[in-house]
Structure formats: C-alpha cells, structure tokens
PyMOL Python script that loads the backbone (N, CA, C, O; Angstrom):
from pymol import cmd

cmd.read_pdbstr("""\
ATOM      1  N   UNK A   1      72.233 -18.855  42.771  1.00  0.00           N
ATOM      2  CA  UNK A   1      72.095 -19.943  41.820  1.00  0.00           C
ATOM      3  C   UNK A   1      73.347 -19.975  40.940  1.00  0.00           C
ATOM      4  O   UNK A   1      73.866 -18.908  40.610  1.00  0.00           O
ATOM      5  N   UNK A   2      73.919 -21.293  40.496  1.00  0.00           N
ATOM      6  CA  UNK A   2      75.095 -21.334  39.982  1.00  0.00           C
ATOM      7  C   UNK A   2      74.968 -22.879  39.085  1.00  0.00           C
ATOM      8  O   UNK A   2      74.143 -23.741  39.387  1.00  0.00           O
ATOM      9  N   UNK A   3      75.838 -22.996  38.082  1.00  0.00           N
ATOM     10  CA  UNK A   3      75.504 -23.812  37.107  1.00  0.00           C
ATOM     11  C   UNK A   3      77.427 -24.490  37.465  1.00  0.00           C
ATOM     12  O   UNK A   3      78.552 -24.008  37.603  1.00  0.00           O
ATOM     13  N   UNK A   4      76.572 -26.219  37.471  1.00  0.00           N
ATOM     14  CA  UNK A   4      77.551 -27.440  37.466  1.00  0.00           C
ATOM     15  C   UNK A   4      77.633 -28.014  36.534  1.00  0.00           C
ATOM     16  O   UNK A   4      76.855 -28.966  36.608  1.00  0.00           O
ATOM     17  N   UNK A   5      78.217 -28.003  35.513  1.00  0.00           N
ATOM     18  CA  UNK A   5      78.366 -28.868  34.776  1.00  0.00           C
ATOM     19  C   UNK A   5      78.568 -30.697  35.070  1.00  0.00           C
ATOM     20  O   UNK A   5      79.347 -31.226  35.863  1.00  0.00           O
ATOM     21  N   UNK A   6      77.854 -31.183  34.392  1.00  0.00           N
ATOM     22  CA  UNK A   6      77.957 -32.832  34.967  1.00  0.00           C
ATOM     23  C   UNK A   6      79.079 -33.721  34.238  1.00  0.00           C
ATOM     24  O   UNK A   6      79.488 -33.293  33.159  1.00  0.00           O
ATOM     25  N   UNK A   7      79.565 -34.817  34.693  1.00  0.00           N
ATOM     26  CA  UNK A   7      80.239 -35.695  34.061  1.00  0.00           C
ATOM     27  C   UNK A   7      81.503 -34.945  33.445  1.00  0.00           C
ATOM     28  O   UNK A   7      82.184 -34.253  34.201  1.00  0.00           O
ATOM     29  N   UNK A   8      81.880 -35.070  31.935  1.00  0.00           N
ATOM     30  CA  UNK A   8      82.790 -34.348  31.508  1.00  0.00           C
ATOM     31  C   UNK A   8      83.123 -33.524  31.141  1.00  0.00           C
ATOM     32  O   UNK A   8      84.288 -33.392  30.767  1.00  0.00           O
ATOM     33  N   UNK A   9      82.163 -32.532  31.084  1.00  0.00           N
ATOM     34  CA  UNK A   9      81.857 -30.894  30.389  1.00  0.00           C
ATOM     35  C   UNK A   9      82.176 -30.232  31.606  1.00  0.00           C
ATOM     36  O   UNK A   9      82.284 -30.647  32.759  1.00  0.00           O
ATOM     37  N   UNK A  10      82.340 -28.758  30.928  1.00  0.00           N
ATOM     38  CA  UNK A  10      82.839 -27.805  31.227  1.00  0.00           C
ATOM     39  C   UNK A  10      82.385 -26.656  30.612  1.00  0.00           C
ATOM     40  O   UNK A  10      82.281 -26.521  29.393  1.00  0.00           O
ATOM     41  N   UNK A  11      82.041 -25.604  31.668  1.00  0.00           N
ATOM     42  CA  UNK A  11      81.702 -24.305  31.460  1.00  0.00           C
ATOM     43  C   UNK A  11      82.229 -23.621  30.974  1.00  0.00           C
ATOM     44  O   UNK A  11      83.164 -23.574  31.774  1.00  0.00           O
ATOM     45  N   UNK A  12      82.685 -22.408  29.673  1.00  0.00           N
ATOM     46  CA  UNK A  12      83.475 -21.725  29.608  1.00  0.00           C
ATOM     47  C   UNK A  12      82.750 -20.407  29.306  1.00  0.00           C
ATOM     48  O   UNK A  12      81.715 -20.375  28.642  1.00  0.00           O
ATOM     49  N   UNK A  13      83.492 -19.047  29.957  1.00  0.00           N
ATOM     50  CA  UNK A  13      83.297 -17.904  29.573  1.00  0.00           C
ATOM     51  C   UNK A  13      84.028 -17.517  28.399  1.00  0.00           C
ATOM     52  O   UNK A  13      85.242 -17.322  28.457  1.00  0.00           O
ATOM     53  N   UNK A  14      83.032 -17.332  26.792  1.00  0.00           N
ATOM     54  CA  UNK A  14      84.481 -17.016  26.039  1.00  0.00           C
ATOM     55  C   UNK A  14      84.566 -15.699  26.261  1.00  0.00           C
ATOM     56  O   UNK A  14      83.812 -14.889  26.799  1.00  0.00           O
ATOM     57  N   UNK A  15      86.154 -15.595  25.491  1.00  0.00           N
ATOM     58  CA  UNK A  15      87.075 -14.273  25.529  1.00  0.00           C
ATOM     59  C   UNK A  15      86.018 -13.586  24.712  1.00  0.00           C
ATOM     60  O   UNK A  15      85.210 -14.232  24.046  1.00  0.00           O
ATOM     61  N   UNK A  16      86.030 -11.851  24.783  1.00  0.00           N
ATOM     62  CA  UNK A  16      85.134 -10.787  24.195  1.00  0.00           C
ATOM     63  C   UNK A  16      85.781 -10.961  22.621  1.00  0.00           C
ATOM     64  O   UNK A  16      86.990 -11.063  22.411  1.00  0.00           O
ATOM     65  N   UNK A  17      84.600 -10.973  21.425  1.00  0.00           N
ATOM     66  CA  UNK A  17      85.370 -10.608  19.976  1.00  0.00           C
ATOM     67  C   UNK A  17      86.049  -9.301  20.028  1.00  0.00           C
ATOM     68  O   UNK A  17      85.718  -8.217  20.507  1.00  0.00           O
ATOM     69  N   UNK A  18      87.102  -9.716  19.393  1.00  0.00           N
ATOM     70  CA  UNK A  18      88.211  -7.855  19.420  1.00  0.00           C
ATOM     71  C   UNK A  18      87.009  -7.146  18.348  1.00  0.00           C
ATOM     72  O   UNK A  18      86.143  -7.714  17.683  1.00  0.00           O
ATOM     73  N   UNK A  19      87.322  -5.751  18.470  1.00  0.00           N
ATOM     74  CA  UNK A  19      86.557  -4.836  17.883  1.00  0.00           C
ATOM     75  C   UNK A  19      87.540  -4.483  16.639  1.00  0.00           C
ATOM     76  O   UNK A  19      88.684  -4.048  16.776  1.00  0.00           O
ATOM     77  N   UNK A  20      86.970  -4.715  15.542  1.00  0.00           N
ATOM     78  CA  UNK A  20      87.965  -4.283  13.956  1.00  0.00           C
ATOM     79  C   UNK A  20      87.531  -3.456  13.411  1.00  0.00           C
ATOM     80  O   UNK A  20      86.332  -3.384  13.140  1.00  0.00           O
ATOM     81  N   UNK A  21      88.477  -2.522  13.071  1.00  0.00           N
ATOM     82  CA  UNK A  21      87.785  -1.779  11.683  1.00  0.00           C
ATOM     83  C   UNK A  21      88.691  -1.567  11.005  1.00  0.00           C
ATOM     84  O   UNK A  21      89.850  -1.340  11.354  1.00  0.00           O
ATOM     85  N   UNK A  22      87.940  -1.657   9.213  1.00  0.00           N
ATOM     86  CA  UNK A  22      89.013  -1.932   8.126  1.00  0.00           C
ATOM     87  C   UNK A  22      88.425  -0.331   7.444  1.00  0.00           C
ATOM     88  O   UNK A  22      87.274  -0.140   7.051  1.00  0.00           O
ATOM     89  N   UNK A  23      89.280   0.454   7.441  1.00  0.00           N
ATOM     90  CA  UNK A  23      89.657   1.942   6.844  1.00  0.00           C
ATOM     91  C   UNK A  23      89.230   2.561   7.184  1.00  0.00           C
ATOM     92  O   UNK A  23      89.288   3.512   6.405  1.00  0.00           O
ATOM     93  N   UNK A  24      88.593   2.832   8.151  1.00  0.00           N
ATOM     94  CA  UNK A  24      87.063   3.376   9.175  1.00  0.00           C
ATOM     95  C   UNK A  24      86.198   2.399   9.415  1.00  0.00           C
ATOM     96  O   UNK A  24      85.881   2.386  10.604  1.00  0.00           O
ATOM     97  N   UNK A  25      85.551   1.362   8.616  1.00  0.00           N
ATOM     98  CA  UNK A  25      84.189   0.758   8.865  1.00  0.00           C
ATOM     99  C   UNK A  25      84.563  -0.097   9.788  1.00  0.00           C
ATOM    100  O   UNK A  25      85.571  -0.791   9.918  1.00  0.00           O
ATOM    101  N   UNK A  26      83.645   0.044  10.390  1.00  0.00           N
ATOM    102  CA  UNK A  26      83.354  -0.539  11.769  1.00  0.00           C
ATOM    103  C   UNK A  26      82.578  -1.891  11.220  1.00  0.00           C
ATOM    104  O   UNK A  26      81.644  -1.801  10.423  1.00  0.00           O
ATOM    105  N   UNK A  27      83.083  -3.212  11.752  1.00  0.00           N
ATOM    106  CA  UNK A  27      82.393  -4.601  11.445  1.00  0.00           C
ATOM    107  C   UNK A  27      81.345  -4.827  12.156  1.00  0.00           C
ATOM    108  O   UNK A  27      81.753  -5.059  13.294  1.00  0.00           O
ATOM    109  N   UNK A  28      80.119  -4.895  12.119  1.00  0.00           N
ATOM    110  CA  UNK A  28      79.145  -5.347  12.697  1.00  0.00           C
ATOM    111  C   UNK A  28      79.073  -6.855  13.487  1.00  0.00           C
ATOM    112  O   UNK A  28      79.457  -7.898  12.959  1.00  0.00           O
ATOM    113  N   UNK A  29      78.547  -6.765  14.753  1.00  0.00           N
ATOM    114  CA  UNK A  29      78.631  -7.587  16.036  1.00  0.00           C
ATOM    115  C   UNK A  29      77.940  -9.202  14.539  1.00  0.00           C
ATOM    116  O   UNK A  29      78.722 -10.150  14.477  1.00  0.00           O
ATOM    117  N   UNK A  30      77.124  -9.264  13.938  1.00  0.00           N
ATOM    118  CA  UNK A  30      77.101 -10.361  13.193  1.00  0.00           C
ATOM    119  C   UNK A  30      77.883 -11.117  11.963  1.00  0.00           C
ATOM    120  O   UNK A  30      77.601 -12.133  11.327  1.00  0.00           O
ATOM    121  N   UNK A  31      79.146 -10.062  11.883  1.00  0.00           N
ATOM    122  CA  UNK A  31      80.027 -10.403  10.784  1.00  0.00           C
ATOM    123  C   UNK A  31      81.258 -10.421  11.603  1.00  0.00           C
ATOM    124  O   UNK A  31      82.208 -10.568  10.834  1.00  0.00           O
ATOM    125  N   UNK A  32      81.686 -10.328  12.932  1.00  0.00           N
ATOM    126  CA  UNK A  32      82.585 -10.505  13.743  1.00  0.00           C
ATOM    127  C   UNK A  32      82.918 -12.010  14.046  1.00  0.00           C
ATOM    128  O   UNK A  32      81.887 -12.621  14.326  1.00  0.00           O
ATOM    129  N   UNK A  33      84.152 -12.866  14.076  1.00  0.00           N
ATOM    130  CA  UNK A  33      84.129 -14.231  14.323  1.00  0.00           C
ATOM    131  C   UNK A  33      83.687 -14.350  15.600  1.00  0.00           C
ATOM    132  O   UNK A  33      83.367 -13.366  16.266  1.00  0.00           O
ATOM    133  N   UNK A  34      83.625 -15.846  16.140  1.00  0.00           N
ATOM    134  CA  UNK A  34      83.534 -16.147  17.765  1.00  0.00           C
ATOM    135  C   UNK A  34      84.884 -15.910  17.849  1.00  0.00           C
ATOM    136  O   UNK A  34      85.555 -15.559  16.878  1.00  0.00           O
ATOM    137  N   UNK A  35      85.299 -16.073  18.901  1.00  0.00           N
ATOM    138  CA  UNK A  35      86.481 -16.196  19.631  1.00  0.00           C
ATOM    139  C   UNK A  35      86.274 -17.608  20.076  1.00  0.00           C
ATOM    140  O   UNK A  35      85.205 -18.148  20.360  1.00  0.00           O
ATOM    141  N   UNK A  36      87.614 -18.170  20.088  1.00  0.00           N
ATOM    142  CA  UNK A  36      87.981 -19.906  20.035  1.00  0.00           C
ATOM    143  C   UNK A  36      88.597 -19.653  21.107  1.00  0.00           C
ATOM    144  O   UNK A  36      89.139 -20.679  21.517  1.00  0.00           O
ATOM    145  N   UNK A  37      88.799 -18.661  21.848  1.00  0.00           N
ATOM    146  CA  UNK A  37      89.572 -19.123  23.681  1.00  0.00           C
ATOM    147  C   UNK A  37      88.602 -18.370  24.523  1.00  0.00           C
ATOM    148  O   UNK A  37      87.733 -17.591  24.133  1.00  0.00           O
ATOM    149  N   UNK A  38      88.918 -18.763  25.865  1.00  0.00           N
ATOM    150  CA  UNK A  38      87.656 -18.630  27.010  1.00  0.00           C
ATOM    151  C   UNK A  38      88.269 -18.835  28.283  1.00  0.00           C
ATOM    152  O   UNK A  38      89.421 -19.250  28.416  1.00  0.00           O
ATOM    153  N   UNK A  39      87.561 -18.568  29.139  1.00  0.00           N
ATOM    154  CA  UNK A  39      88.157 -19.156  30.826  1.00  0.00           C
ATOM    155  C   UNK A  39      86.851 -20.268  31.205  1.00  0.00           C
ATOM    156  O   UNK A  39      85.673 -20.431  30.885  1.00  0.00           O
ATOM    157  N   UNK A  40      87.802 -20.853  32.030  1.00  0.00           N
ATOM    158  CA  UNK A  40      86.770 -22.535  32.717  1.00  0.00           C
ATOM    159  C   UNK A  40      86.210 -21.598  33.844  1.00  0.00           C
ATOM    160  O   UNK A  40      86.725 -20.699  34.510  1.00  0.00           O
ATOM    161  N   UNK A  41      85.042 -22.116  33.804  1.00  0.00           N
ATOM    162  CA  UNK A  41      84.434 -21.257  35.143  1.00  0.00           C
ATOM    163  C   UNK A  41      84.457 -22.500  35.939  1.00  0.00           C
ATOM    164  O   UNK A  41      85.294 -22.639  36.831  1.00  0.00           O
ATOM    165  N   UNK A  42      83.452 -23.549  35.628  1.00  0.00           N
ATOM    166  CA  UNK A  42      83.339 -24.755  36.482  1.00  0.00           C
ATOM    167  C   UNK A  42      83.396 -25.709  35.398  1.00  0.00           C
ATOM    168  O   UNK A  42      83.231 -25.674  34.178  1.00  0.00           O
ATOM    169  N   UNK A  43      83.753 -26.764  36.463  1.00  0.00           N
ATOM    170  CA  UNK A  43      83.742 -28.692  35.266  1.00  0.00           C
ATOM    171  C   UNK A  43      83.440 -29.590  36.370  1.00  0.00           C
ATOM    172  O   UNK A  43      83.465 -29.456  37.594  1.00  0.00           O
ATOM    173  N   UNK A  44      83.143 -30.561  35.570  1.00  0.00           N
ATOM    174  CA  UNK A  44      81.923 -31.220  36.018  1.00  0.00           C
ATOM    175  C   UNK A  44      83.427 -32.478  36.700  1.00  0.00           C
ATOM    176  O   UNK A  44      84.610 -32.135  36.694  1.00  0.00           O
ATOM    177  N   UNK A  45      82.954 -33.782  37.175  1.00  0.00           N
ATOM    178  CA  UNK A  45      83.157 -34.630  38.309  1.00  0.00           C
ATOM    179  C   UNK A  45      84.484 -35.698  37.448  1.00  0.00           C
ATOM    180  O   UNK A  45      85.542 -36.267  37.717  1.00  0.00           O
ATOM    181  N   UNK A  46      83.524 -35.462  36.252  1.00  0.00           N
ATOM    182  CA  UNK A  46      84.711 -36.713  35.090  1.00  0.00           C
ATOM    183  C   UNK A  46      84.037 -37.792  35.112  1.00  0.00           C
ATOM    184  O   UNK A  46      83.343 -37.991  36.109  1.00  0.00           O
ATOM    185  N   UNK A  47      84.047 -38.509  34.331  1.00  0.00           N
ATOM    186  CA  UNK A  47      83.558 -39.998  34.295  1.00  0.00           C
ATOM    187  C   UNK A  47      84.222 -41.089  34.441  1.00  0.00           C
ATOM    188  O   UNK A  47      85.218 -40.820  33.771  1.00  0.00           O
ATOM    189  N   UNK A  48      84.417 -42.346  34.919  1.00  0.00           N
ATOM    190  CA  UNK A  48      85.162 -43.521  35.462  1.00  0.00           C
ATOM    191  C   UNK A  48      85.538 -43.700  34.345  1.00  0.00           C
ATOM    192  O   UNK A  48      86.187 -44.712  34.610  1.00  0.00           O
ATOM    193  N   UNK A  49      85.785 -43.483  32.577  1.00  0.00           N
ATOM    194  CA  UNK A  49      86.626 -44.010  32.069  1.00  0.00           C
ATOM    195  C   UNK A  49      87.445 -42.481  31.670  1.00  0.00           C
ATOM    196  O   UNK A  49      88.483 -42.452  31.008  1.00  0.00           O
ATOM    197  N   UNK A  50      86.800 -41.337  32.178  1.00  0.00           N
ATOM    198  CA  UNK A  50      87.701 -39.799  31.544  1.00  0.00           C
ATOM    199  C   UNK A  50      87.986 -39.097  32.973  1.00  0.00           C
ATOM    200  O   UNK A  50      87.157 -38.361  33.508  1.00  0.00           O
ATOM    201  N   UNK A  51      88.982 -39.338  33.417  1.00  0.00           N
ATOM    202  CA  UNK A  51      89.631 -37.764  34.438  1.00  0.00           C
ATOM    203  C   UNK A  51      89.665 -36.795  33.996  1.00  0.00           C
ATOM    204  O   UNK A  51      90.241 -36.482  32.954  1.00  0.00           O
ATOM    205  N   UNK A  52      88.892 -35.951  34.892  1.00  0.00           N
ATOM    206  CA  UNK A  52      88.909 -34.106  34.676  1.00  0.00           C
ATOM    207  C   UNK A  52      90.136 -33.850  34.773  1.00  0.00           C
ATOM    208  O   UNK A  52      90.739 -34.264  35.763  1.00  0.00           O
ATOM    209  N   UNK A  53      90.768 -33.156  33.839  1.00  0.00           N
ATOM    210  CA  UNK A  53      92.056 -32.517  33.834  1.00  0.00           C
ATOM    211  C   UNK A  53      92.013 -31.195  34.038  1.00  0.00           C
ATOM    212  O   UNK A  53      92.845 -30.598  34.721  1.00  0.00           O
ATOM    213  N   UNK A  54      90.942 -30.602  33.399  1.00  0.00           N
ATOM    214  CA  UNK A  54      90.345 -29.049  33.259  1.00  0.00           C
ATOM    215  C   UNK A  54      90.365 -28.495  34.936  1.00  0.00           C
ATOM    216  O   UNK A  54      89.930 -29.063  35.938  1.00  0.00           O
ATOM    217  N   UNK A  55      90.924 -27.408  34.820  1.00  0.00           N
ATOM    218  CA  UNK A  55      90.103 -27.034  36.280  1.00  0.00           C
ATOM    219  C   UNK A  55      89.319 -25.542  35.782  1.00  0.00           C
ATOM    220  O   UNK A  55      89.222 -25.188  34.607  1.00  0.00           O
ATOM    221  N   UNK A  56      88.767 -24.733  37.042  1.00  0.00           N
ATOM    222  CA  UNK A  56      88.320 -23.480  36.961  1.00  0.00           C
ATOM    223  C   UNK A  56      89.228 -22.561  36.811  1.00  0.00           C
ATOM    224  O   UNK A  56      90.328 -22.872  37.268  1.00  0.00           O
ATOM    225  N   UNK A  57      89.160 -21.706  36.407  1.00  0.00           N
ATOM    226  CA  UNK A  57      90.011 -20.495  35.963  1.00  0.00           C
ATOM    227  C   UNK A  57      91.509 -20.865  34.656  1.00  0.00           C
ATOM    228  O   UNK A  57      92.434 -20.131  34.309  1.00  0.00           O
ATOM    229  N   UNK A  58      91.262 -21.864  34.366  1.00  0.00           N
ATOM    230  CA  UNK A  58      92.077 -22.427  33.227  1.00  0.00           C
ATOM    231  C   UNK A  58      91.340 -21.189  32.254  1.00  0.00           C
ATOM    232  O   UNK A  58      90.384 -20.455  32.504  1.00  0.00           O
ATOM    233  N   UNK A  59      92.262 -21.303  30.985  1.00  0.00           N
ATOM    234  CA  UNK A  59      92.088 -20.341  29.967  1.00  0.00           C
ATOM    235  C   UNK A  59      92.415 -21.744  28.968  1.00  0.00           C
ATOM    236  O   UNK A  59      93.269 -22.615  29.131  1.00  0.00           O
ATOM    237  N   UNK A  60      91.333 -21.580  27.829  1.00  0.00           N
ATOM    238  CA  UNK A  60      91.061 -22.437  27.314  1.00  0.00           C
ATOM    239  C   UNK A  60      90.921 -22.268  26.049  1.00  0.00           C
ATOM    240  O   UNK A  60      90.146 -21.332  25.851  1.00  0.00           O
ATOM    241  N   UNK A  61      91.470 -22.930  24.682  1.00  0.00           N
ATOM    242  CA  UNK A  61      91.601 -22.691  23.459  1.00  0.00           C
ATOM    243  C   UNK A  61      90.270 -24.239  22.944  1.00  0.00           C
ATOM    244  O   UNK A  61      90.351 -25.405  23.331  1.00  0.00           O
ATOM    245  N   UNK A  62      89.288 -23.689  22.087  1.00  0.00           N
ATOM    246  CA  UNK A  62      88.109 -25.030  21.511  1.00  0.00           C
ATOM    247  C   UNK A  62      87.924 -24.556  20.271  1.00  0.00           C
ATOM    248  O   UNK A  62      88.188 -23.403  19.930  1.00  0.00           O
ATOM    249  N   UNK A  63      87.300 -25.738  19.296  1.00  0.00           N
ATOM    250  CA  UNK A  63      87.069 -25.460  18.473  1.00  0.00           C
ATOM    251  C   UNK A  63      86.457 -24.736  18.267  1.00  0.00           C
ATOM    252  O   UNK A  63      85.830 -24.334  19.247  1.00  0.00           O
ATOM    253  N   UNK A  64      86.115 -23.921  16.716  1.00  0.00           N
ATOM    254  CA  UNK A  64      85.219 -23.081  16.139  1.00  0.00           C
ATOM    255  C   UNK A  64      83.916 -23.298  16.209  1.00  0.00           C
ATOM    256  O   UNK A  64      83.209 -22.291  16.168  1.00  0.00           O
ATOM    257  N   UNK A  65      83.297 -24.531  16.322  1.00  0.00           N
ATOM    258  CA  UNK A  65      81.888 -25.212  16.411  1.00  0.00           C
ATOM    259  C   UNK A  65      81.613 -25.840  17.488  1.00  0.00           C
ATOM    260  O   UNK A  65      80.562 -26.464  17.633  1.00  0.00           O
ATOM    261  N   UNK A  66      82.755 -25.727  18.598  1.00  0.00           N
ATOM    262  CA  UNK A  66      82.569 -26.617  19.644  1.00  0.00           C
ATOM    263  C   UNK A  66      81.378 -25.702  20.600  1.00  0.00           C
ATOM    264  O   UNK A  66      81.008 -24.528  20.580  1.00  0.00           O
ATOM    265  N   UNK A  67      80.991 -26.990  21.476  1.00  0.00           N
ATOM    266  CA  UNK A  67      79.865 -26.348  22.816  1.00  0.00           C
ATOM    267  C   UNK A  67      78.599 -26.182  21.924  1.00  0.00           C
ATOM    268  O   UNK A  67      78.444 -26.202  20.703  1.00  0.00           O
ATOM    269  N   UNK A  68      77.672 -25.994  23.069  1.00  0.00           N
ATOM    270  CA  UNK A  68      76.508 -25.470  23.019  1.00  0.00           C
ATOM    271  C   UNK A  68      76.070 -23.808  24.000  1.00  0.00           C
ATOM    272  O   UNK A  68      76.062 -23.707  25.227  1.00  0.00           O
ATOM    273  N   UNK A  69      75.765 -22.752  23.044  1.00  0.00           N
ATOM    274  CA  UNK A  69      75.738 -21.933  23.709  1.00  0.00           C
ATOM    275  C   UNK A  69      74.527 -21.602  24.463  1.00  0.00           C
ATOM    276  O   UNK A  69      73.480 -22.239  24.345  1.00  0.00           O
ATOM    277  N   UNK A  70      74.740 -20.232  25.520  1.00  0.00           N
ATOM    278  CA  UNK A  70      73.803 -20.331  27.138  1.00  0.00           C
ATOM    279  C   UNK A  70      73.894 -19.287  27.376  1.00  0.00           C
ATOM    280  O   UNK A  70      74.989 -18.735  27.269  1.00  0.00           O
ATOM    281  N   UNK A  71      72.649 -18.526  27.842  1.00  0.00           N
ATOM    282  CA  UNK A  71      73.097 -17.188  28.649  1.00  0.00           C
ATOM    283  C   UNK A  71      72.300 -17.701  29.790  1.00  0.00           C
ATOM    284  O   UNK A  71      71.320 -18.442  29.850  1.00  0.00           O
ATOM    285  N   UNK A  72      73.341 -16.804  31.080  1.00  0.00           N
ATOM    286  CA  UNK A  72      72.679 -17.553  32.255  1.00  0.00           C
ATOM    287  C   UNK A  72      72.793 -16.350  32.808  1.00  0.00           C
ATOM    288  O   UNK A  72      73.982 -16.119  33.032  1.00  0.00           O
ATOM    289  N   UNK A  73      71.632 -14.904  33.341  1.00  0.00           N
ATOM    290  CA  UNK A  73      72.053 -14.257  34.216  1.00  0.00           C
ATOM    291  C   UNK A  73      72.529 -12.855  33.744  1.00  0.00           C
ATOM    292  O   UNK A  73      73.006 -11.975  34.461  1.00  0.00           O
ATOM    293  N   UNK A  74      72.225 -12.795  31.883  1.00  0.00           N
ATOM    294  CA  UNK A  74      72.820 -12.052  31.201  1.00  0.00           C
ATOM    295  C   UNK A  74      73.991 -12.004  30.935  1.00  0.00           C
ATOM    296  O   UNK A  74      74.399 -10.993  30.364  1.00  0.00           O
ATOM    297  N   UNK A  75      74.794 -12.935  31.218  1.00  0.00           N
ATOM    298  CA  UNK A  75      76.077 -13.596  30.768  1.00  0.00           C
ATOM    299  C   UNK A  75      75.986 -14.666  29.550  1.00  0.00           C
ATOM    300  O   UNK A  75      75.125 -15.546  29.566  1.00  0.00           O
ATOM    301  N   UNK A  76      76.718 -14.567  28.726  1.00  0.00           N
ATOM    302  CA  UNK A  76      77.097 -15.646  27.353  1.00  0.00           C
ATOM    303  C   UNK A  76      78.061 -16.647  27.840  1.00  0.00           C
ATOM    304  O   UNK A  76      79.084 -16.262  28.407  1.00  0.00           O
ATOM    305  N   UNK A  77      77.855 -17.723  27.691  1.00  0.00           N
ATOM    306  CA  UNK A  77      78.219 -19.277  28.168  1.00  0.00           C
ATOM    307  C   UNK A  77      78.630 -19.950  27.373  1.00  0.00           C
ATOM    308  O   UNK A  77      78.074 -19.541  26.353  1.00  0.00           O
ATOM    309  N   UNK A  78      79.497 -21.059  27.003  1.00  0.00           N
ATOM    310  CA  UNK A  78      79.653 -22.338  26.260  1.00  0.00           C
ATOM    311  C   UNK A  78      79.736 -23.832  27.475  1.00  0.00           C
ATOM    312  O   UNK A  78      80.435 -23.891  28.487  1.00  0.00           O
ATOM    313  N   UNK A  79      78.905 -24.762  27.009  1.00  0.00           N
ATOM    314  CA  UNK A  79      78.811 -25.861  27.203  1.00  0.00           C
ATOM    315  C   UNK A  79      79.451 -27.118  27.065  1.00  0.00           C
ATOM    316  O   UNK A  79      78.729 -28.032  27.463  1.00  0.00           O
ATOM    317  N   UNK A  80      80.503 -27.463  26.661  1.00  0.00           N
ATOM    318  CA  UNK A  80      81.272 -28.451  25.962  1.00  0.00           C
ATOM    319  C   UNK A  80      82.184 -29.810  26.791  1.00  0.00           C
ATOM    320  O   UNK A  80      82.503 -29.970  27.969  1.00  0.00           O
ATOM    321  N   UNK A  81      82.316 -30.321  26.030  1.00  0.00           N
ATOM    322  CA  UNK A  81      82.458 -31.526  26.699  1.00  0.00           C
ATOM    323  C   UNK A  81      84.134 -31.574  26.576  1.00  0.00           C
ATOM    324  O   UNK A  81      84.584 -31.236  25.481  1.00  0.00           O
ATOM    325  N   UNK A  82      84.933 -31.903  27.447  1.00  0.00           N
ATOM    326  CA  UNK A  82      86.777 -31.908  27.876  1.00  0.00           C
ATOM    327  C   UNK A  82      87.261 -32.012  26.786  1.00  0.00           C
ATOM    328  O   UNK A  82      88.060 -31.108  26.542  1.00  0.00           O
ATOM    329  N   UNK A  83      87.088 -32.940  25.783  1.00  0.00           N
ATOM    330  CA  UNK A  83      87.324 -33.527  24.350  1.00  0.00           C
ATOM    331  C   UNK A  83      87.204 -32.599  23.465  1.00  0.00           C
ATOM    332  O   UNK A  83      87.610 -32.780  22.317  1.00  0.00           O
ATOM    333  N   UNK A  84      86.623 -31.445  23.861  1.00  0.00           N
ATOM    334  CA  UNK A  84      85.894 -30.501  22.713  1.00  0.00           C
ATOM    335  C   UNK A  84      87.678 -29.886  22.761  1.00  0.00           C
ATOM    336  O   UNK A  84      88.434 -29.809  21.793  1.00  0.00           O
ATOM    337  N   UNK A  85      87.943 -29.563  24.017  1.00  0.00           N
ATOM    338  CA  UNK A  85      88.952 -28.089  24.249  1.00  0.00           C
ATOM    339  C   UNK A  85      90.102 -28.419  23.606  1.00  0.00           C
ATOM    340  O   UNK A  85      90.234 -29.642  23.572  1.00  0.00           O
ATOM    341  N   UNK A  86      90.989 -27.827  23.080  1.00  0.00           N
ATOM    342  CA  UNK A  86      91.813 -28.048  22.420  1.00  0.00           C
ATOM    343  C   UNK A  86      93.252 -28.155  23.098  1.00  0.00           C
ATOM    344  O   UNK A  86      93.854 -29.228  23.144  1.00  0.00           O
ATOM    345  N   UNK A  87      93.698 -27.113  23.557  1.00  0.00           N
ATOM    346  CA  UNK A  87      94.583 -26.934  24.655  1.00  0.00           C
ATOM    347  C   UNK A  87      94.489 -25.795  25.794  1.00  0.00           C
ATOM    348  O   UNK A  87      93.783 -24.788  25.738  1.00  0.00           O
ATOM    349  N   UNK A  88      95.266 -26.134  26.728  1.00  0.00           N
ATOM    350  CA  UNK A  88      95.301 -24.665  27.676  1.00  0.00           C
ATOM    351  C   UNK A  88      96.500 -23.844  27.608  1.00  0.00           C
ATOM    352  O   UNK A  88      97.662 -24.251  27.619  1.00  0.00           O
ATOM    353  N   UNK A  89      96.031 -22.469  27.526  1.00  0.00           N
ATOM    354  CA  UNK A  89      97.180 -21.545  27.259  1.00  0.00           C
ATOM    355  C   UNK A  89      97.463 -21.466  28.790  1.00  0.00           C
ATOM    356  O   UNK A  89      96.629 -21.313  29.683  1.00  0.00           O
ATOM    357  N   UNK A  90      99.088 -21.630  28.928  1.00  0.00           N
ATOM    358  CA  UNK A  90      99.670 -21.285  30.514  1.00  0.00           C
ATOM    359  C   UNK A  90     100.231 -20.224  30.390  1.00  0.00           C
ATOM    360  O   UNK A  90     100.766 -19.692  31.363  1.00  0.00           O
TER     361      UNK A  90
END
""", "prot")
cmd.dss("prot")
cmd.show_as("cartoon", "prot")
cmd.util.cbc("prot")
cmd.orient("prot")
C-alpha cells in the first residue's frame, strides 16, 4: 500500500529536528522547532491550469505552517499543496 497524492500536492518526508542542547540541557522533543525542509516522496498529476514541477526525491524547503500532517505506516508525513513549497535545494 502506498499513498498518491492527487492533483497538486505533494508528499513530503520532513528532514529529522537536529538534537540541541544549551549547557547540558537537553530540549525536549515538544519545545524542538519543525524542520521547514523535507524530501518529495510522491506528487500528484497537476491540474490543467498548474504543471507539476515537483518531482520525487526533490529536497524541499515549505513554510513553517504549511501541509497537513500524517503518519502512514509509522512514518511522519506532510501533505501540501506545490504552492505551499517554497524552493528546492539543488
């Protein structure tokens, strides 16, 4: 079983939060930011007025609030639509 994104969205795996610690203390997994870059797993077909530009395995920079999140499989997911992503790091 495997997940398609439809129309103009796109799947992304985000990047892991780096692990910080400020003088010893260790930051707790709920005071850690998201991470705003990710890899495209899959994207969806595009719509007759938007061409998919995105492909799979792109590495991908989105907003802070962008997507809707997913675990599929025990994996963490984002949902978002082409418009969301900001740019691709090459």
């Amino acid at each position: 079983m495997k997940i398609q994104p439809l129309a103009d969205r796109v799947l992304i795996e985000p990047a892991a939060a780096e692990e910080k610690t400020i003088g010893g203390i260790i930051i707790p997994d709920t005071a850690k930011e998201k991470p705003l870059q990710g890899k495209v797993v899959a994207v969806g077909k595009g719509t007759k007025d938007e061409e998919m530009v995105l492909k799979a395995g792109d590495t991908v920079l989105y907003g802070k609030y962008a997507g809707t999140e997913l675990e599929f499989e025990g994996q963490k997911y984002l949902v978002m639509r082409q418009s969301d992503v900001v740019a691709v790091i090459a």
